[in-house]
Legacy VTK file of the C-alpha trace (Angstrom):
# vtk DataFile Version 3.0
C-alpha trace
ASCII
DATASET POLYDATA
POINTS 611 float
-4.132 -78.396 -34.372
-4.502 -77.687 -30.306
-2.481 -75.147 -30.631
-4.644 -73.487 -33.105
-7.823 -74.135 -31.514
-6.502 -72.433 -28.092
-5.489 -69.203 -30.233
-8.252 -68.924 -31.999
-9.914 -69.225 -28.582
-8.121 -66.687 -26.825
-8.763 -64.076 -30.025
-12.383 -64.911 -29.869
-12.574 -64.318 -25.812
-10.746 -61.023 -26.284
-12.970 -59.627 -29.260
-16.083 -60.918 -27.266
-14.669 -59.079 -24.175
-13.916 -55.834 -26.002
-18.191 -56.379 -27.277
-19.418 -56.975 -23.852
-20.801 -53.959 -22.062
-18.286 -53.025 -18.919
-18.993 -53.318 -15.545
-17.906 -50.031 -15.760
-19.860 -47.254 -16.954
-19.044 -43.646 -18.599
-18.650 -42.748 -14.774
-15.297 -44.240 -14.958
-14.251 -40.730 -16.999
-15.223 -38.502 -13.959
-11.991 -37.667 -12.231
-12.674 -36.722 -8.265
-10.308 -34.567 -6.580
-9.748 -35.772 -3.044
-8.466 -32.313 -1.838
-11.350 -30.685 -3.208
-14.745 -30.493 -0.786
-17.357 -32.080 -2.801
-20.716 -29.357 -3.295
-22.864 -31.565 -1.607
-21.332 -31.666 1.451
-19.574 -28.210 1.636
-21.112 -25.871 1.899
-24.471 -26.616 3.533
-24.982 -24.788 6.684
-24.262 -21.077 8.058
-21.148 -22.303 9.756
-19.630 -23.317 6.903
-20.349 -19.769 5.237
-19.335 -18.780 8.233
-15.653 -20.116 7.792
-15.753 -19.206 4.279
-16.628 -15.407 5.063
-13.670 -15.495 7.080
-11.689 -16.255 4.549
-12.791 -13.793 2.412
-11.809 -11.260 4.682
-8.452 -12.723 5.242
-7.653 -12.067 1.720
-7.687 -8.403 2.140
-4.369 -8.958 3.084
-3.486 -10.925 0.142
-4.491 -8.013 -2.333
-4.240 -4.198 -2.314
-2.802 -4.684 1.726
-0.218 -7.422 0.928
3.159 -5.955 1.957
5.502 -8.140 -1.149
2.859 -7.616 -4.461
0.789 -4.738 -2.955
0.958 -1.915 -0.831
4.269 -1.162 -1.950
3.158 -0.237 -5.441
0.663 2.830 -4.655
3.314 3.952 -1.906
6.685 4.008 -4.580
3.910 5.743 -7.679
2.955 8.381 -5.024
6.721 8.893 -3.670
5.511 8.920 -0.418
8.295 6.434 0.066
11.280 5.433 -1.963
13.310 2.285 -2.215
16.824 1.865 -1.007
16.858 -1.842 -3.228
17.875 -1.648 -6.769
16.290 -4.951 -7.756
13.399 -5.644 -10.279
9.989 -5.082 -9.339
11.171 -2.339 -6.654
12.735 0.674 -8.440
10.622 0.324 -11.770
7.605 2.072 -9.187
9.600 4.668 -7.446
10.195 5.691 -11.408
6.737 5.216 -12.891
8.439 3.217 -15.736
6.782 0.031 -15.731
6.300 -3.137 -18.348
3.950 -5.843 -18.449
6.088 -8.775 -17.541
7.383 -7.959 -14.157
6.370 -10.005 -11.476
4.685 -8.122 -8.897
2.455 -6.588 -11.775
1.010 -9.791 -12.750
1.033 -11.451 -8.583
-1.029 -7.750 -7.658
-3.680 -8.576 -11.153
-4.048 -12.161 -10.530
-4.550 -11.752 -6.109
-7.616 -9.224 -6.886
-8.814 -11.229 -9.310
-8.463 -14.741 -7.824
-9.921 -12.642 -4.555
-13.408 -12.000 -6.765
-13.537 -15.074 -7.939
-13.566 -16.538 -4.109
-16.228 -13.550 -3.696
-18.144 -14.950 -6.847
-18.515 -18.834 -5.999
-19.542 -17.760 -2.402
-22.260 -15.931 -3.664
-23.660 -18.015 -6.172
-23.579 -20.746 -3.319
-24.988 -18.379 -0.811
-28.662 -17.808 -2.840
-28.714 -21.749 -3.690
-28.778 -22.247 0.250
-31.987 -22.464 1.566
-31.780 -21.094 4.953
-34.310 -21.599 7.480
-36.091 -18.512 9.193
-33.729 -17.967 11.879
-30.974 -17.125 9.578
-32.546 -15.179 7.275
-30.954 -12.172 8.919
-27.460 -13.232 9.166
-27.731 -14.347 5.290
-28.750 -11.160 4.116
-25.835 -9.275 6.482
-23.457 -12.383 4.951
-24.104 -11.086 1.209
-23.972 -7.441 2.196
-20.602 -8.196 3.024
-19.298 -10.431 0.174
-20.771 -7.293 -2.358
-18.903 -5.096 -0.333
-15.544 -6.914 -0.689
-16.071 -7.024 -4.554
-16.696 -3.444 -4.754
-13.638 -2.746 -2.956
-11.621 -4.990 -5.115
-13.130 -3.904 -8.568
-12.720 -0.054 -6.729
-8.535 -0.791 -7.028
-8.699 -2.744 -9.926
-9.820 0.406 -11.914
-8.226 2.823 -10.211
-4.995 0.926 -11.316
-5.174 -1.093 -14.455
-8.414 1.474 -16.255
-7.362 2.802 -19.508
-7.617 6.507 -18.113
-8.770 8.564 -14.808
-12.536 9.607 -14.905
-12.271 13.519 -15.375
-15.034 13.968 -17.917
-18.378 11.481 -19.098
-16.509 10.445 -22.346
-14.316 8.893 -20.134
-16.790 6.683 -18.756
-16.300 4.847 -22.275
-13.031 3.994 -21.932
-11.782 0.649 -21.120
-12.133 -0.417 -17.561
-10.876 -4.075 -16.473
-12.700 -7.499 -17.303
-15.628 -7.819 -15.047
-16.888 -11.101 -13.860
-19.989 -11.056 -11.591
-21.134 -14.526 -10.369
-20.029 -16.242 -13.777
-17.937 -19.497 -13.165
-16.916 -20.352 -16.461
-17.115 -23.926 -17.667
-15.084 -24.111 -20.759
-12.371 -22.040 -22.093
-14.427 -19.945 -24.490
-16.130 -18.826 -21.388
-12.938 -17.613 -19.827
-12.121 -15.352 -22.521
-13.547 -12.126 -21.986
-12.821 -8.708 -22.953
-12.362 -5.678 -21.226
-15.325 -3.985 -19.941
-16.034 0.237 -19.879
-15.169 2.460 -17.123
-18.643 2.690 -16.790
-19.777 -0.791 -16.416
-17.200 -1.586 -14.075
-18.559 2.152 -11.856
-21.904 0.959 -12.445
-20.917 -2.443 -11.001
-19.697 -0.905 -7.491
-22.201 1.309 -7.095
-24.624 -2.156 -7.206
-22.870 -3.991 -5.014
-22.649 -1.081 -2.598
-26.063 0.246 -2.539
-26.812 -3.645 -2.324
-24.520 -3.982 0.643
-25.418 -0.513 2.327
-29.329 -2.081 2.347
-27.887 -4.928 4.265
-26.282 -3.584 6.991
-28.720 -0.836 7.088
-30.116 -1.792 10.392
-27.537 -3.506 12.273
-26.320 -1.531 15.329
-23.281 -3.294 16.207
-20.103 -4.545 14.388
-21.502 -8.500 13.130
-20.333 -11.261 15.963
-19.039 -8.057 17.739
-15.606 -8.426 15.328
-14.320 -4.788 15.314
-12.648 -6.247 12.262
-16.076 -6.427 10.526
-16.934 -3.974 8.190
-20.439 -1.849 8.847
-22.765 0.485 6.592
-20.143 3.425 7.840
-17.187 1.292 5.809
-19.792 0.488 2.835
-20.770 4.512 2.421
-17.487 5.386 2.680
-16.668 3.493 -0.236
-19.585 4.555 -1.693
-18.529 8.158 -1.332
-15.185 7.677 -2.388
-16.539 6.379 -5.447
-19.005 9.269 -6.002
-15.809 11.365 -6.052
-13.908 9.238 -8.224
-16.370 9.647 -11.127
-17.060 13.598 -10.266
-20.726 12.675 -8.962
-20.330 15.229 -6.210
-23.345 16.073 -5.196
-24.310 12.439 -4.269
-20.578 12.333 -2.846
-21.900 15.393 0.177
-25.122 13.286 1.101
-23.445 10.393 1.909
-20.704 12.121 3.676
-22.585 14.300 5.386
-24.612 11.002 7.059
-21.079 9.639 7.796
-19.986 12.921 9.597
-23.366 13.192 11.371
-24.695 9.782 12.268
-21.660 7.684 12.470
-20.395 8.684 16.154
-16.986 8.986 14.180
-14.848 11.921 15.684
-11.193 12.898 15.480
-9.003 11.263 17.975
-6.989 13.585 20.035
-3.197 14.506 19.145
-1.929 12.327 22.043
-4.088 9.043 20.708
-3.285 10.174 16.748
0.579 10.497 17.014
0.800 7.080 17.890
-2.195 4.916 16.354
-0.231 3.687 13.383
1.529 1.787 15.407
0.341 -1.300 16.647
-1.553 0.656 19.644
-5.054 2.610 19.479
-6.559 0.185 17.013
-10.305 0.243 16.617
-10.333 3.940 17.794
-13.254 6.426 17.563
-11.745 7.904 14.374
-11.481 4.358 12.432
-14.139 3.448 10.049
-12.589 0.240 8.811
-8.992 -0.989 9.346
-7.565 -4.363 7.924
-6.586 -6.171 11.299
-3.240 -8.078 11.559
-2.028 -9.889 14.979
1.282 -10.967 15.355
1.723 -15.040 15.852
4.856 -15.469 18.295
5.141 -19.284 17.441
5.177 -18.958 13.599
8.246 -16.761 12.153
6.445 -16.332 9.055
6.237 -13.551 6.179
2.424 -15.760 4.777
0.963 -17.654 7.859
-1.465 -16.407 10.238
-3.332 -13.205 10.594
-0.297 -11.370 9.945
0.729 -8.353 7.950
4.905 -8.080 7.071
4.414 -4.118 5.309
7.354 -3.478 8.797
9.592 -5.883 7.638
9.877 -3.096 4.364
10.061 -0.586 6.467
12.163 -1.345 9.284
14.152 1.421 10.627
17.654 1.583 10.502
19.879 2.114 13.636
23.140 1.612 15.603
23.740 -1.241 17.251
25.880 -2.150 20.103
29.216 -2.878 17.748
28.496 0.934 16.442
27.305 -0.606 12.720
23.804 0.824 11.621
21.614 -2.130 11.719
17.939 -2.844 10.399
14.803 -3.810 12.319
13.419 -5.307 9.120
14.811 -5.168 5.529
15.125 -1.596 5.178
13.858 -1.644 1.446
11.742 2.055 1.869
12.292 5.372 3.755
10.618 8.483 3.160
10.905 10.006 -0.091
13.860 12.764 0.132
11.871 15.495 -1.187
8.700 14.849 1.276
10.947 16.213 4.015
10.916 19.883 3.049
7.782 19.727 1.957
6.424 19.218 5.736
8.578 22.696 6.220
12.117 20.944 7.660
14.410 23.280 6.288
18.113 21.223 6.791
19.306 23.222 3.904
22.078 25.150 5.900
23.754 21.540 6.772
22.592 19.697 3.462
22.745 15.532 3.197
26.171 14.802 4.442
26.475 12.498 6.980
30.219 13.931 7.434
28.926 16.873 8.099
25.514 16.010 9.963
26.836 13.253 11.924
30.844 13.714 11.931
32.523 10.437 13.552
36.293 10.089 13.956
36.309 6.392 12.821
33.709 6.207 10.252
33.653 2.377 11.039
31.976 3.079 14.454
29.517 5.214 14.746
29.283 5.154 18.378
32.209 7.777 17.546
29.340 9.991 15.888
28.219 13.158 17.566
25.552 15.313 15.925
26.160 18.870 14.657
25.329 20.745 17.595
23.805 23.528 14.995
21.940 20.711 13.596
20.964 19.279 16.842
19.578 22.573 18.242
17.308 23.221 14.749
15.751 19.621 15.037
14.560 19.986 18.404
13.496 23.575 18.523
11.423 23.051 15.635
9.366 20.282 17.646
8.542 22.342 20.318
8.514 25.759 18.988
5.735 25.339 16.000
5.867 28.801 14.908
9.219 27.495 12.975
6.507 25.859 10.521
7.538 22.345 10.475
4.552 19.993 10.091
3.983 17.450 13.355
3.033 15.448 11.033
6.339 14.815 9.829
7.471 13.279 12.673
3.949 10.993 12.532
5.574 9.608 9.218
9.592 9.645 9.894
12.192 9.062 12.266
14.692 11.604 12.065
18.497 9.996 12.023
20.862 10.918 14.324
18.055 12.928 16.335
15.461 9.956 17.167
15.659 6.754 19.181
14.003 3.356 19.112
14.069 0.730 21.611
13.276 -3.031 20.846
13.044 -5.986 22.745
15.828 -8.503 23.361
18.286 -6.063 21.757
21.806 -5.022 23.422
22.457 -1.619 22.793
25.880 0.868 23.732
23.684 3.705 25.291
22.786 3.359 28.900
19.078 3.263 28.721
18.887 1.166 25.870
17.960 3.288 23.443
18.721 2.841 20.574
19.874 5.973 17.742
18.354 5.768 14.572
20.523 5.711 11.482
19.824 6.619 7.720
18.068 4.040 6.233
20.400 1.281 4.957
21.134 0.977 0.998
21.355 -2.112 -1.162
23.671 -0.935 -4.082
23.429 2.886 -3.129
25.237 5.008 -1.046
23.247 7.171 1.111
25.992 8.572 3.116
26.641 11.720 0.623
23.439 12.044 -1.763
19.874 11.967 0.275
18.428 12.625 3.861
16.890 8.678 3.924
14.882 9.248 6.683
13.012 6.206 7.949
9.753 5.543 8.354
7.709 5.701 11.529
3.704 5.044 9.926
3.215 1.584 10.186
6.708 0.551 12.076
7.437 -1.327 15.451
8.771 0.860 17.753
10.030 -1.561 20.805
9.495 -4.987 18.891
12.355 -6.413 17.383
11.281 -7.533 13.964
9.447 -10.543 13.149
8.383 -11.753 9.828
4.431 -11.168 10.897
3.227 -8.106 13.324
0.386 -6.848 14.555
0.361 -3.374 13.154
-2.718 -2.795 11.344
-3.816 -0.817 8.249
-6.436 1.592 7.783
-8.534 1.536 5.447
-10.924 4.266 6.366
-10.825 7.013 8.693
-12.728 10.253 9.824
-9.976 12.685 9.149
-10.176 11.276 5.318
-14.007 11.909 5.278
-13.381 15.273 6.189
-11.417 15.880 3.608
-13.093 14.109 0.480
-16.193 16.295 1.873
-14.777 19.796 2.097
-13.539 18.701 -1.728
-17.379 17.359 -2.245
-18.584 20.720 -1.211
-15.971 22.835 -3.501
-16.251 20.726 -6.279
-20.560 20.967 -6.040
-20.688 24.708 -5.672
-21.447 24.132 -2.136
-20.399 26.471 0.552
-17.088 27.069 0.881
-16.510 28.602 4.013
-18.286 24.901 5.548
-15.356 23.339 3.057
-12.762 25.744 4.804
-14.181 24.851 8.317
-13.115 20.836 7.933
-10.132 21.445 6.076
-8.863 23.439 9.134
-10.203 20.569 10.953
-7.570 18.569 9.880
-4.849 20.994 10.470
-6.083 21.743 14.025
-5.944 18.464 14.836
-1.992 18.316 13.776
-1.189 20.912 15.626
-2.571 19.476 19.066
-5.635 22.147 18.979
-9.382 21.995 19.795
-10.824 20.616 16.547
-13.815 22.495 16.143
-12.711 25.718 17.604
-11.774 28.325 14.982
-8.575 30.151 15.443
-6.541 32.377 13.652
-3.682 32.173 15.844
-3.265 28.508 17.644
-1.792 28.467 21.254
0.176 26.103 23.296
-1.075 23.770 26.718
0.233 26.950 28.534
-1.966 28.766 26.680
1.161 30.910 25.053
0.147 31.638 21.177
2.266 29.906 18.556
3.320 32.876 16.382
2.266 33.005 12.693
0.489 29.424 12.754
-3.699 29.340 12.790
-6.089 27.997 10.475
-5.978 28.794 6.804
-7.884 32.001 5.735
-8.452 30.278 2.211
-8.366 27.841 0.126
-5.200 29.343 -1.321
-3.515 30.156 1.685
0.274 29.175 2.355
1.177 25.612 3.540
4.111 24.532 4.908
5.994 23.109 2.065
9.411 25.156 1.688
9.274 25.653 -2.385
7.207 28.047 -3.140
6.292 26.743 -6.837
5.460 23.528 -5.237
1.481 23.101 -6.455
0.646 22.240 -2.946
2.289 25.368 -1.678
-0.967 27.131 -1.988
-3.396 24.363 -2.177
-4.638 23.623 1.194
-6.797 21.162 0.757
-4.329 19.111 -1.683
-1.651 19.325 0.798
-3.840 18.180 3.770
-4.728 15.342 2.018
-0.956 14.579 1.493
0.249 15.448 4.550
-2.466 13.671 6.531
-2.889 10.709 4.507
1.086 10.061 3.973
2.107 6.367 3.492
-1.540 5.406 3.591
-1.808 4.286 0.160
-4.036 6.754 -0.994
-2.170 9.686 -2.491
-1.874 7.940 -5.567
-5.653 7.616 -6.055
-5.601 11.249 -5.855
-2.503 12.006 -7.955
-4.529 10.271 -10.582
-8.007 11.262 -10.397
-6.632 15.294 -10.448
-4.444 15.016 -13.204
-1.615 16.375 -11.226
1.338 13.667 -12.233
3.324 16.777 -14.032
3.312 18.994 -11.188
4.268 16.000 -8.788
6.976 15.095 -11.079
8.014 19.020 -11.310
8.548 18.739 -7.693
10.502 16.225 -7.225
12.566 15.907 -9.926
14.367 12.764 -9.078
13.844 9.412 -6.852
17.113 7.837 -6.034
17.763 6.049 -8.302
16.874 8.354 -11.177
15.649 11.543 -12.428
12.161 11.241 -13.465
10.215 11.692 -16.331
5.929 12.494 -16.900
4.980 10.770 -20.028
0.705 11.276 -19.790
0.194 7.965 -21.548
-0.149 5.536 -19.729
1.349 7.365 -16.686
-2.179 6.351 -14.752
-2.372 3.032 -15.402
-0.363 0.202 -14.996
0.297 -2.560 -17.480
-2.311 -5.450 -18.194
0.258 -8.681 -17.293
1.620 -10.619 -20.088
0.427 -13.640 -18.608
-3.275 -12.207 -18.842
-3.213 -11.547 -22.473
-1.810 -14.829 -23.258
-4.243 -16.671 -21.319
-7.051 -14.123 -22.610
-6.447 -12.595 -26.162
-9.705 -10.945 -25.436
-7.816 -8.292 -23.526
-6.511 -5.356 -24.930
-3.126 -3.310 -23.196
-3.202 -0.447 -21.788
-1.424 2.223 -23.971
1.867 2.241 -24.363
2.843 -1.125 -23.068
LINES 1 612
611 0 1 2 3 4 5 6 7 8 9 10 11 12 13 14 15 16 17 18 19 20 21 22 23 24 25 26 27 28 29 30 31 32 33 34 35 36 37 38 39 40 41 42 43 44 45 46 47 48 49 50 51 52 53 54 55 56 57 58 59 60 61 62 63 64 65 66 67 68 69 70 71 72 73 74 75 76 77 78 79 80 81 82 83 84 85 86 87 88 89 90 91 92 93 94 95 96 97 98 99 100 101 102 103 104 105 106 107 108 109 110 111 112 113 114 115 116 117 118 119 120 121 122 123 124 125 126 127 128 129 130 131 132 133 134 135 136 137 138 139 140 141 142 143 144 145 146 147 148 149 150 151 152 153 154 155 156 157 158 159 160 161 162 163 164 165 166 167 168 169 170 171 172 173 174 175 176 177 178 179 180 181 182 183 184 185 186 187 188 189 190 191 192 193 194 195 196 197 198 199 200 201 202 203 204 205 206 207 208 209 210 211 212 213 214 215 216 217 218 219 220 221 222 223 224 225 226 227 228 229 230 231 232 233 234 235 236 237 238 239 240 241 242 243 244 245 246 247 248 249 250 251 252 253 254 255 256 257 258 259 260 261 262 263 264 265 266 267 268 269 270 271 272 273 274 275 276 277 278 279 280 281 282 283 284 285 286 287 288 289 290 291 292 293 294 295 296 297 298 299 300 301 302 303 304 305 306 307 308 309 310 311 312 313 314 315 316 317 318 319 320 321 322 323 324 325 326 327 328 329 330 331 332 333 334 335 336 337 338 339 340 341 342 343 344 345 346 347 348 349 350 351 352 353 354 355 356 357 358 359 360 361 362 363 364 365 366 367 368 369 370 371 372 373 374 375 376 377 378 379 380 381 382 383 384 385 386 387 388 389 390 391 392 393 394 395 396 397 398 399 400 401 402 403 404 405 406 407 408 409 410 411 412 413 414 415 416 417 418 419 420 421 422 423 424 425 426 427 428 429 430 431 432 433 434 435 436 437 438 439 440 441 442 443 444 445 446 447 448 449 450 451 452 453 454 455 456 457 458 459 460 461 462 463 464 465 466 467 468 469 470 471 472 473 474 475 476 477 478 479 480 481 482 483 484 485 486 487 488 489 490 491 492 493 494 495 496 497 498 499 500 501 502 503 504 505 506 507 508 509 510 511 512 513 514 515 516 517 518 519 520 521 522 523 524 525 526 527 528 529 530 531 532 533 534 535 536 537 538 539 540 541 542 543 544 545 546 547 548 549 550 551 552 553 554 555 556 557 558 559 560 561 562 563 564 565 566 567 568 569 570 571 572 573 574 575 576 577 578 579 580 581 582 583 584 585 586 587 588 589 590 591 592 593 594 595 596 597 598 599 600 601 602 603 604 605 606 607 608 609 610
């Protein structure tokens, strides 16, 4: 009978329990996240926008400027580089045959838009802080920059993933990307969200632009004196690079023409230009806006730090003391074969061959190597005597192998000044020895640091010599005058060739004053360039070929590829990359893939034709 009474006991507690109100309330559901800042303490005062501004600008290199998922993408479409590295994710570019599951696709989509999200939450936090007086200023500056890093991320973002170029208003009603704009979605109906127009998404930058050019308006300095900093000269720019990209000309030469006039922008001379992408010159009086790297010597690292790894892609190849070509990097790019006679080298009397180029007698040491002498004496008489019509520029963008040198730090090397002889650039599962020139490149390498995961080489972003250009293409585009659109074209090409930029000449001269037969500015805007074929579209197309010549391995080429409608006369040109021939198929040919991963998580989204 106890026994009964004690169970019946215990059941009755336990119901009574299970009746009782807790001690614990609904609150017990909430789930806090103890590496997550809680909103009421962060943030809450300007120096913790401060910090998170900071970040924002530190994922610029995280996005369009990140050497792995980035930068490499608009440089392999454009050929202004090719890869040596036969692995996914690499030689799927070079061809311009892509598909919505590779990797780097999806890691490139997901950094922009994870970027604008960052960009998003600030602002929304930003106009819920109530500032006192005193910061009123700074808060309005703060926002001008946050809209300015959206437009520049929804700027890529539909220059890359849209469903077409703008060339005509019907396009403006074609699909764009998805467009958030200070949304933070709370439930997973809220996250699905379809594509929006061309339009909307144009209409979108050109807000957050003319918002951010009204903020900066009156500021005469960088902000906290960070040359890093963007300024209203960055945020027009954009602006006028925008203009262009939907054919709004007209607006495109105002806001130019107050860049050219009001900035204090000017070309940098030859001396200052042949050697600013680098790692030396930054900041210079030509730069509008560069994204800043600087190299950590205590972290070896390809992600930490303010660093930027685009050299460790690039690294030249060379001979080493044991007479084996070595890298200063990975070696993964050099400069597309075909670019080479298209800045007017003309190597076609010796052709590829390193047997025949660079003849060793034990082809297991090159130390053994000595450079046809016929080959020798064209390479260097064509850098000092112009009036054989090779580009300087090329040598801006390339290292010539077997011809130039390198020295880096801490590096043992056979010749007596430690010098060091560059090499064609090394192959993973091609040989280069027989089939192409593989010239390295020079933009954007170290030239006496031995390679590190991180450097300090910044990119540019914006420059003078490109406002120039987009305005002499403003003016012929608007009906303007063209002899003004002549006038900075030659500019550009004065410049190059180490002349007085605003003097006109029809026959440029050396220091000595000695002319430099057959080479002055361009009588037209169909005059002869310097590229060797003459069906090559830019063989009589000035201003196209200053833009490519000029802007080489800047990441912009492919922009303008796309927004002229020129892919079929690139791929006419160059035929092949190396490890294919290649092949213009219009659609889709401008736009890369929507990731799998995206439609999955968004059925909202529609491909791009024909993935």
């Amino acid at each position: 009978m106890k026994q009964k009474i004690t169970r019946f006991i215990t059941t009755l507690s336990l119901i009574v329990a299970l009746m009782l109100p807790s001690s614990c309330s609904d609150e017990y559901l909430d789930v806090v996240d103890p590496n997550v800042l809680d909103p009421s303490v962060f943030p809450v005062k300007l120096s913790d926008f401060e910090m998170l501004m900071n970040d924002l600008y530190g994922r610029l290199r995280v996005g369009f400027y990140n050497s792995e998922n980035g930068y490499k993408i608009p440089m392999l479409l454009s050929h202004d580089i090719d890869c040596g590295y036969t692995g996914s994710n690499f030689f799927e570019y070079s061809l311009v045959q892509l598909n919505a599951d590779l990797g780097t696709v999806n890691t490139y989509y997901t950094n922009f838009y994870q970027h604008i999200a960052k960009i998003n939450d600030f602002l929304v936090n930003l106009r819920k802080y109530e500032a006192p007086p005193t910061e009123a200023a700074r808060i309005k500056t703060m926002e001008a920059e946050a809209r300015f890093l959206r437009a520049f991320n929804y700027f890529h973002l539909i220059n890359l993933y849209a469903e077409d170029p703008v060339h005509s208003a019907a396009d403006m009603n074609k699909k764009g990307v998805v467009l958030w704009v200070d949304e933070k979605p709370t439930s997973i109906s809220e996250a699905t969200k379809a594509r929006s127009t061309q339009g909307e998404v144009w209409n979108q930058i050109f807000a957050d632009l003319d918002a951010a050019v009204d903020g900066l308006k009156d500021l005469t300095a960088k902000i906290h004196g960070q040359e890093p900093r963007i300024d209203q000269w960055a945020v027009k720019t954009l602006l006028a690079k925008s203009y262009m990209f939907t054919r709004e000309f007209g607006k495109a030469v105002t806001v130019l023409e107050d860049i050219i006039d009001k900035s204090g922008k000017k070309l940098v001379p030859f001396e200052i230009y042949s050697n600013m992408f680098n790692g030396w010159n930054k900041y210079n009086d030509e730069s509008i806006f560069e994204i800043n790297a600087a190299r950590d010597r205590q972290v070896n690292s390809q992600v930490t730090g303010p660093v930027l790894t685009w050299q460790r892609f690039v690294g030249p190849t060379y001979i080493n003391s044991a007479g084996r070509d070595d890298i200063n990097g990975n070696a993964n790019f050099f400069i597309t074969d075909a670019n080479i006679p298209r800045f007017g080298f003309d190597d076609s009397p010796w052709g590829y061959k390193t047997a025949d180029i660079f003849p060793r007698t034990d082809t297991r040491d090159n130390r053994t190597g000595v450079v046809n002498p016929a080959y020798a004496a064209y390479s260097f008489d064509v850098r000092t005597d112009l009036s054989k019509r090779v580009d300087p520029r090329l040598y801006i963008n390339a290292l010539q192998p077997f011809i130039d040198t390198m020295k880096l730090e801490n590096t043992a090397s056979s010749r007596p000044s430690g010098w060091l002889l560059i090499y064609k650039s090394r192959q993973e599962g091609l040989s280069n020895e027989e089939i192409i020139r593989a010239w390295p490149s020079r933009k954007g390498n170290n030239l006496e640091t031995r390679w590190q995961n991180n450097n300090s080489i910044n990119h540019y972003v914006f420059r003078l010599a490109d406002v120039y250009l987009l305005y002499a293409e403003a003016l012929i585009e608007s009906g303007g005058s063209q002899v003004d659109a002549l006038e900075y074209i030659n500019k550009i090409k004065r410049r190059a060739y180490d002349q007085p930029v605003d003097v006109q000449a029809a026959t440029y001269t050396y220091k000595d004053g000695s002319p430099i037969t057959g080479i002055g500015d361009y009588i037209s805007l169909t005059d002869r360039t310097n590229s060797l074929d003459p069906t090559d579209h830019l063989a009589t197309d000035p201003l196209k070929y200053e833009r490519w010549a000029e802007l080489n391995q800047e990441g912009w080429w492919w922009y303008d590829v796309r927004r002229w409608d020129i892919g079929q006369q690139e791929v006419d040109y160059y035929k092949r990359v190396n490890v294919d021939v290649l092949v213009f198929n219009r659609l889709g040919y401008y736009s890369l893939p929507i990731p799998t991963s995206e439609i999955d998580a968004n059925p909202a989204v529609e491909q791009n034709r024909p993935y």
